[in-house]
PDB file of N, CA, C and O in Angstrom:
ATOM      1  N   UNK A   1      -0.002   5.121  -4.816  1.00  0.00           N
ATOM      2  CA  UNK A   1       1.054   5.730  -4.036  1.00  0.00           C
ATOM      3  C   UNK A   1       2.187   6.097  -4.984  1.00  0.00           C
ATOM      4  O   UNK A   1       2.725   5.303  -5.755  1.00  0.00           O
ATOM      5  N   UNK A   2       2.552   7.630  -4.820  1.00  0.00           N
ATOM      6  CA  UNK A   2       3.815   7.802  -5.706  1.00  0.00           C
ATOM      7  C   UNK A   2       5.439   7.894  -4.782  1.00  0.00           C
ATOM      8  O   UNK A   2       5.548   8.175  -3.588  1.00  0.00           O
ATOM      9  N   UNK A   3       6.209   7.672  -5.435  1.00  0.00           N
ATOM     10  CA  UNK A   3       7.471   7.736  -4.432  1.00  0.00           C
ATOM     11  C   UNK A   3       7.993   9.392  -4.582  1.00  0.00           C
ATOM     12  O   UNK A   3       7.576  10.246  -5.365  1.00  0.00           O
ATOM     13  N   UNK A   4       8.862   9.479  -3.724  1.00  0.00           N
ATOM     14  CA  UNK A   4       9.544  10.267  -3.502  1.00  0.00           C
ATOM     15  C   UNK A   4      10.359  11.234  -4.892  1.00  0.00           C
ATOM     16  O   UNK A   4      10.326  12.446  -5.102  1.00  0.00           O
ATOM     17  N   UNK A   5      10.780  10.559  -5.360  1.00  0.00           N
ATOM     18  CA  UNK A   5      11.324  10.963  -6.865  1.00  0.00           C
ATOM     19  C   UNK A   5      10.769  11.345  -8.133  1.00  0.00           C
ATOM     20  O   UNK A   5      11.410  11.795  -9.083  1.00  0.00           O
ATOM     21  N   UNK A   6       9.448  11.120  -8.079  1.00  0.00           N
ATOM     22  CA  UNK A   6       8.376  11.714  -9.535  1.00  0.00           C
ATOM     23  C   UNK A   6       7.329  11.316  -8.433  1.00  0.00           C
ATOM     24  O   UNK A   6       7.292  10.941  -7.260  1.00  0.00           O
ATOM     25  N   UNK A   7       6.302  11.683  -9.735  1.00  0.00           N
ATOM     26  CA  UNK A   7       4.869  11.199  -9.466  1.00  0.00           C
ATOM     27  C   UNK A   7       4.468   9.728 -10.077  1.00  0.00           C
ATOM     28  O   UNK A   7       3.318   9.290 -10.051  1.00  0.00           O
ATOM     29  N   UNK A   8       5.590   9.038 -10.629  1.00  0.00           N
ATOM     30  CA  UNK A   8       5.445   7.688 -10.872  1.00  0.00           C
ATOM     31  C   UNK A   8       4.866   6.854  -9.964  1.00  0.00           C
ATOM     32  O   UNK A   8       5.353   6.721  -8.842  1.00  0.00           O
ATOM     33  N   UNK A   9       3.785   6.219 -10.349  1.00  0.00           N
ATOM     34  CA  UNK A   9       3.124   4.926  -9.072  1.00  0.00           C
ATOM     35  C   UNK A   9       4.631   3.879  -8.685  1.00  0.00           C
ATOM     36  O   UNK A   9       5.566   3.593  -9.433  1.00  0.00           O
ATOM     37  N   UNK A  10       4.450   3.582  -7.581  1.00  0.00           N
ATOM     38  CA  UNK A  10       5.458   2.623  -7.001  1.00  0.00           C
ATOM     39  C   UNK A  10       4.846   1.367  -7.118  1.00  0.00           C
ATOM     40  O   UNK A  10       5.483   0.366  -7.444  1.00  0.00           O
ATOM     41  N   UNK A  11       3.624   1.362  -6.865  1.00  0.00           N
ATOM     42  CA  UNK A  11       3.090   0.341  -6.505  1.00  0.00           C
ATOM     43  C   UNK A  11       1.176   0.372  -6.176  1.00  0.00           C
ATOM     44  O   UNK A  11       0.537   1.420  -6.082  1.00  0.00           O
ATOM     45  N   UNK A  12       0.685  -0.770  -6.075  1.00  0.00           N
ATOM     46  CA  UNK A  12      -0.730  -0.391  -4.850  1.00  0.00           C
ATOM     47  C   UNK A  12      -0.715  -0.863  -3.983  1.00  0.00           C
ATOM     48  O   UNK A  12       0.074  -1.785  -3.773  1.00  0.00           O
ATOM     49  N   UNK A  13      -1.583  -0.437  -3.096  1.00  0.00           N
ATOM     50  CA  UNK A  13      -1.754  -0.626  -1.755  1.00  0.00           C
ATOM     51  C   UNK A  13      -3.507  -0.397  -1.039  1.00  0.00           C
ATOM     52  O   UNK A  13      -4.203   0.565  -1.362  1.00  0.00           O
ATOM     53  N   UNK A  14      -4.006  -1.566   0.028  1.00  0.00           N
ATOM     54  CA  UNK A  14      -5.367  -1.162   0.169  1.00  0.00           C
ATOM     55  C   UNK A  14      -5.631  -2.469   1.137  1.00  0.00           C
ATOM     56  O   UNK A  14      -4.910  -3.200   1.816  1.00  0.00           O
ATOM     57  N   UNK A  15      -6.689  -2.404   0.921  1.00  0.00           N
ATOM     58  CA  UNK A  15      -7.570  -2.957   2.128  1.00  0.00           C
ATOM     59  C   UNK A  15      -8.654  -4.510   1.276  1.00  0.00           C
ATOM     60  O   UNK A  15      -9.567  -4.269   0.487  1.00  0.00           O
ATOM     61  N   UNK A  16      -8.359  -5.581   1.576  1.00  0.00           N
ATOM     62  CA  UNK A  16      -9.057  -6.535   0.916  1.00  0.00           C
ATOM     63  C   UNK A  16      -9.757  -7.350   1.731  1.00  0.00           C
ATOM     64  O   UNK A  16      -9.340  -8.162   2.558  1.00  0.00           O
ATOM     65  N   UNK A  17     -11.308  -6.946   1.301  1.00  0.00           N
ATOM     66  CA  UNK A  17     -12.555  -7.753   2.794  1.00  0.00           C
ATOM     67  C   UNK A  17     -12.489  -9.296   1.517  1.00  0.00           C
ATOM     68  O   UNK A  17     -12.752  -9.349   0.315  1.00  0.00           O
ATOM     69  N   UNK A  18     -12.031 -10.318   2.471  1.00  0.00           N
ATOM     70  CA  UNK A  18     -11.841 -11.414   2.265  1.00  0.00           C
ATOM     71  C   UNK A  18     -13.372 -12.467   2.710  1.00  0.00           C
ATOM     72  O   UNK A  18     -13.796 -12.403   3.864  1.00  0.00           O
ATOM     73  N   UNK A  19     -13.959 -13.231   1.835  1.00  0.00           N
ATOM     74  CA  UNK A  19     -15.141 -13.821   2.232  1.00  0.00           C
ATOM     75  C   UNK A  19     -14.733 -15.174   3.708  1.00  0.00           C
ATOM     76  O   UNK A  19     -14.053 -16.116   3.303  1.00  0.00           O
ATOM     77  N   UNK A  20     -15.042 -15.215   4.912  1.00  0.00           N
ATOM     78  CA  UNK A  20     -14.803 -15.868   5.645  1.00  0.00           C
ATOM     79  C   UNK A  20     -13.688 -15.236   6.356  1.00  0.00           C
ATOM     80  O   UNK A  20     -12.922 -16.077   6.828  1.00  0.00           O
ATOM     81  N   UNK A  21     -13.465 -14.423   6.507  1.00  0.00           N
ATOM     82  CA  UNK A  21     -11.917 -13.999   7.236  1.00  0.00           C
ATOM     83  C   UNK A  21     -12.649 -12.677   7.911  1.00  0.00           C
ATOM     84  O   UNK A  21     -13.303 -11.919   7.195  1.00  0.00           O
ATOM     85  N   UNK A  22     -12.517 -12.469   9.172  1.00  0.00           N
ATOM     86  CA  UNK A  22     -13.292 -11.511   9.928  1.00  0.00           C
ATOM     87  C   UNK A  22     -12.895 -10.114  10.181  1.00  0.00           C
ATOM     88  O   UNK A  22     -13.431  -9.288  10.921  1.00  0.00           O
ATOM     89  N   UNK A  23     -11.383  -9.955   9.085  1.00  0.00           N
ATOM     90  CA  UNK A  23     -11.179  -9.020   9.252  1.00  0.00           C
ATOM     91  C   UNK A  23     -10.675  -7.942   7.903  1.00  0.00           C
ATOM     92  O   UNK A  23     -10.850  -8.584   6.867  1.00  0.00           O
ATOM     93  N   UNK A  24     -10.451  -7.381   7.776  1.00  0.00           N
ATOM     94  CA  UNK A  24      -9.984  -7.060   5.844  1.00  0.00           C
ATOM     95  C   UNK A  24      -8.690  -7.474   6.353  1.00  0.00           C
ATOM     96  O   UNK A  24      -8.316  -7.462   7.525  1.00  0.00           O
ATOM     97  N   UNK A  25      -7.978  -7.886   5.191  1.00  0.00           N
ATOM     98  CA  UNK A  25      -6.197  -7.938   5.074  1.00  0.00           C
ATOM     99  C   UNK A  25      -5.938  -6.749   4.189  1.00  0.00           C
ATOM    100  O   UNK A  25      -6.792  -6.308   3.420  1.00  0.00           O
ATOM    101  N   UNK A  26      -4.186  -6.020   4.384  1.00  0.00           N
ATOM    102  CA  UNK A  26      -3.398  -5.175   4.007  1.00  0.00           C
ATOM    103  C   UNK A  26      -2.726  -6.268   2.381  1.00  0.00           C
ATOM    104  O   UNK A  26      -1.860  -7.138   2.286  1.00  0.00           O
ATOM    105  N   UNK A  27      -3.672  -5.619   1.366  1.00  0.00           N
ATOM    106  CA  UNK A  27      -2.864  -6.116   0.013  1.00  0.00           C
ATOM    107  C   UNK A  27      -2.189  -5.285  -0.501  1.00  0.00           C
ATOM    108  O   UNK A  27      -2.604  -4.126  -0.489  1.00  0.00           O
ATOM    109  N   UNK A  28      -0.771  -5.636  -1.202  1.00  0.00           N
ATOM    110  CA  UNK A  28       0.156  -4.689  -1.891  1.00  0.00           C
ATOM    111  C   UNK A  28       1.044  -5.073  -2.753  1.00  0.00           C
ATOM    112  O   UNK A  28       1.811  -5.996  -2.476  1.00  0.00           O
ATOM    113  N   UNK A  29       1.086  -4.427  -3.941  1.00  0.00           N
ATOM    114  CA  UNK A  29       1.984  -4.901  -4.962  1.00  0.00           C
ATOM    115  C   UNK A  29       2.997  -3.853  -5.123  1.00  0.00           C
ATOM    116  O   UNK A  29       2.545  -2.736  -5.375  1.00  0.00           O
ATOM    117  N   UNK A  30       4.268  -3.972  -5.031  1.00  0.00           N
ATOM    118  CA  UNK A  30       5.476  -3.103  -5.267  1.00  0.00           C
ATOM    119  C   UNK A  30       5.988  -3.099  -6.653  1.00  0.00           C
ATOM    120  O   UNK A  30       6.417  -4.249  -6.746  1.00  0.00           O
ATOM    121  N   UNK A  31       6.161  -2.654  -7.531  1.00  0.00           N
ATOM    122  CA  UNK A  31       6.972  -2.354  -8.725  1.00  0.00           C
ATOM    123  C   UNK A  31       8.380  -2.997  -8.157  1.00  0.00           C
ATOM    124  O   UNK A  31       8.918  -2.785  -7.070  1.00  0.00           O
ATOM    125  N   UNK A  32       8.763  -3.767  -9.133  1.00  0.00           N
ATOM    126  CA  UNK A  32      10.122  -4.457  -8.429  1.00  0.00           C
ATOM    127  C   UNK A  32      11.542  -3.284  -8.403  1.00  0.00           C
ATOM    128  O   UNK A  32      12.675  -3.467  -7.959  1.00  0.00           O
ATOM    129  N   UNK A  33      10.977  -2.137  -9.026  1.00  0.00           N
ATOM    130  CA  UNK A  33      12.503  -0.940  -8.507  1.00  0.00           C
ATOM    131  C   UNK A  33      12.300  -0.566  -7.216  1.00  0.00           C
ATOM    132  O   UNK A  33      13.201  -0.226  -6.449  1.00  0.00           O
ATOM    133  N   UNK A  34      11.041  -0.623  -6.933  1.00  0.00           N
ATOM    134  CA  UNK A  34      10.641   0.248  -5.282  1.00  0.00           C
ATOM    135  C   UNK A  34      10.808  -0.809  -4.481  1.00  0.00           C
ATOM    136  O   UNK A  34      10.451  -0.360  -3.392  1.00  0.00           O
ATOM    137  N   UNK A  35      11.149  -2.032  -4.299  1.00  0.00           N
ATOM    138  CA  UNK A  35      11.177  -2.990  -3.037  1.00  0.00           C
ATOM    139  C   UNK A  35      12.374  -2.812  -2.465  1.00  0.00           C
ATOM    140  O   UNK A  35      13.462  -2.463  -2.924  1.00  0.00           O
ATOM    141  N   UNK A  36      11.919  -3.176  -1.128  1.00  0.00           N
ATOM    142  CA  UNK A  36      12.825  -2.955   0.106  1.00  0.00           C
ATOM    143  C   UNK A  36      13.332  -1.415   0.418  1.00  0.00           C
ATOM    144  O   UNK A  36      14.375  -0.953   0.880  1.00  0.00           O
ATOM    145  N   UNK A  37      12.004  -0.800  -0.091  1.00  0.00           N
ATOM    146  CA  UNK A  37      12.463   0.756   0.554  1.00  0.00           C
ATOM    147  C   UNK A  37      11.350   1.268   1.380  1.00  0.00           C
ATOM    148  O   UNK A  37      11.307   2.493   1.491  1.00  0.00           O
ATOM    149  N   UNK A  38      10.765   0.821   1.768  1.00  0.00           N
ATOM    150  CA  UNK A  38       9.873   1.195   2.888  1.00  0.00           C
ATOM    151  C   UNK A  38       8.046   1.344   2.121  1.00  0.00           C
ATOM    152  O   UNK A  38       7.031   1.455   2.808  1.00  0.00           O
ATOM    153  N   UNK A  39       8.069   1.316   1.138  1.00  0.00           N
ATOM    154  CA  UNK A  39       6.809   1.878   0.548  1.00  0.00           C
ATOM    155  C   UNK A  39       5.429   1.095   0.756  1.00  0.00           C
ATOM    156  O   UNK A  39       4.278   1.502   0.601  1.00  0.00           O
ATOM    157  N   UNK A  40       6.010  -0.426   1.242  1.00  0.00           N
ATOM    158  CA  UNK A  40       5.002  -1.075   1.722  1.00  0.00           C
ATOM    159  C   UNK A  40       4.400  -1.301   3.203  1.00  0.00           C
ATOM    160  O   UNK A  40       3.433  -1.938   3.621  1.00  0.00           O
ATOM    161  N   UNK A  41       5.559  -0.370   3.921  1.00  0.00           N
ATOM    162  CA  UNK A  41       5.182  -0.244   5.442  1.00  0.00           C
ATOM    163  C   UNK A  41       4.240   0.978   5.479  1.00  0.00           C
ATOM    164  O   UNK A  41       3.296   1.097   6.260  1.00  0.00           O
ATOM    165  N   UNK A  42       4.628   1.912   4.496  1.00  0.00           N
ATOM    166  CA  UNK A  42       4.414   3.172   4.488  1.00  0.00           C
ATOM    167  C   UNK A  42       2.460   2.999   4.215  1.00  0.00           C
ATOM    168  O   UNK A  42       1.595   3.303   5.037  1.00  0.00           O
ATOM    169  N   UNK A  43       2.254   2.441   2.850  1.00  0.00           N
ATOM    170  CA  UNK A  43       1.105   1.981   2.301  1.00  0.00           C
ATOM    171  C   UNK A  43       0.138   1.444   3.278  1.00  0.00           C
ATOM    172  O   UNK A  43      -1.076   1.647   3.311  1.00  0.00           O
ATOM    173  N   UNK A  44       1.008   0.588   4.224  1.00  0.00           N
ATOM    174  CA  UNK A  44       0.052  -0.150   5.135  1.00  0.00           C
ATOM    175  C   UNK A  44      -0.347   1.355   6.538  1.00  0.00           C
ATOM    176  O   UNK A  44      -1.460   1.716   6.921  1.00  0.00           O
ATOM    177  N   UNK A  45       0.581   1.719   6.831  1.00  0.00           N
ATOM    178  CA  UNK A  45       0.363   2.349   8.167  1.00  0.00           C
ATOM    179  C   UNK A  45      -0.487   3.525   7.706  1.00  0.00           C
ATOM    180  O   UNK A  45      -1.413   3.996   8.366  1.00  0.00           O
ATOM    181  N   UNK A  46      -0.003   4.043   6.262  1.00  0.00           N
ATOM    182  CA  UNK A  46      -1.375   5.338   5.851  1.00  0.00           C
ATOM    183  C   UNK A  46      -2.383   4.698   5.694  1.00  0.00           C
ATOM    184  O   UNK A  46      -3.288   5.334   6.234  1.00  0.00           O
ATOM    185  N   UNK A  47      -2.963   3.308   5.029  1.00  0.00           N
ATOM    186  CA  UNK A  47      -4.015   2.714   5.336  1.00  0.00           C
ATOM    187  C   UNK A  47      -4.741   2.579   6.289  1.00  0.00           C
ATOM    188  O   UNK A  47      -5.943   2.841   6.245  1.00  0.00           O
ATOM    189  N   UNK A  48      -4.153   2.159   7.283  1.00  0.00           N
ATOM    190  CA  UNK A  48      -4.347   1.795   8.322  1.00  0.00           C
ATOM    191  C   UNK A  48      -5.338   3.303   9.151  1.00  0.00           C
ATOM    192  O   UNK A  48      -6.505   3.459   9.508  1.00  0.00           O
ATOM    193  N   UNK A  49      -4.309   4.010   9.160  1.00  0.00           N
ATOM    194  CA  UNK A  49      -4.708   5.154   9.863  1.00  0.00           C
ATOM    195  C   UNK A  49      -5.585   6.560   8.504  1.00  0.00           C
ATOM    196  O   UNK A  49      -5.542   7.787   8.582  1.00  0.00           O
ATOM    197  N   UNK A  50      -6.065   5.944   7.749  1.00  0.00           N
ATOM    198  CA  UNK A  50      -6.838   6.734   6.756  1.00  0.00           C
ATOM    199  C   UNK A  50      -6.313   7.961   6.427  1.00  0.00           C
ATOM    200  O   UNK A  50      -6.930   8.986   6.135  1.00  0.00           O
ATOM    201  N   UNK A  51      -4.849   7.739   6.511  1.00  0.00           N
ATOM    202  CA  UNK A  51      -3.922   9.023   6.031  1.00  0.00           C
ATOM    203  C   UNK A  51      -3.771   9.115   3.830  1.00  0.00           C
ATOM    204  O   UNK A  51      -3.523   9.980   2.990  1.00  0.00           O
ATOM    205  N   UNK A  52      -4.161   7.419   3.855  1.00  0.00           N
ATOM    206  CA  UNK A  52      -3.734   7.938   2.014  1.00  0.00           C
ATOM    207  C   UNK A  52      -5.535   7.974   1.423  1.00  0.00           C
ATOM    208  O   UNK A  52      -6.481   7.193   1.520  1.00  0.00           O
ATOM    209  N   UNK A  53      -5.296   9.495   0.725  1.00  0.00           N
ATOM    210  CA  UNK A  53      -6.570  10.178  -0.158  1.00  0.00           C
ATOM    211  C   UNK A  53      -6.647   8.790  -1.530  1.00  0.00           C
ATOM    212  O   UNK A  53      -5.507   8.594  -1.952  1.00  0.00           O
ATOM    213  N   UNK A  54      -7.397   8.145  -2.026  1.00  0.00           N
ATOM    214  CA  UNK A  54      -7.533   7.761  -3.172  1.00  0.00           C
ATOM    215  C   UNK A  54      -8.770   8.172  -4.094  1.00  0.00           C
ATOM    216  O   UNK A  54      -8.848   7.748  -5.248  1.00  0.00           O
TER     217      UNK A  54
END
């Protein structure tokens, strides 16, 4: 995912099928300049809804 301001990565973001857990979990790592600006709600809900191309 790039932010708003370059094409610099902010961070990742994705989908992790966990052994024993019945469902995948939302994993994400933020670059500590990009936190608390939305990029991890953002990451999850384009996930979610198969809006981000990788």
């Amino acid at each position: 995912m790039a932010g708003d301001r370059s094409s610099d990565p902010v961070g990742i973001y994705g989908l992790v099928d966990r052994k024993g857990v019945p469902h995948p979990d939302i994993g994400y790592a933020n670059l500590s300049s990009y936190a608390g600006l939305g990029y991890a709600t953002e990451g999850a809900v384009g996930d979610h809804w198969g809006h981000i191309n990788v």
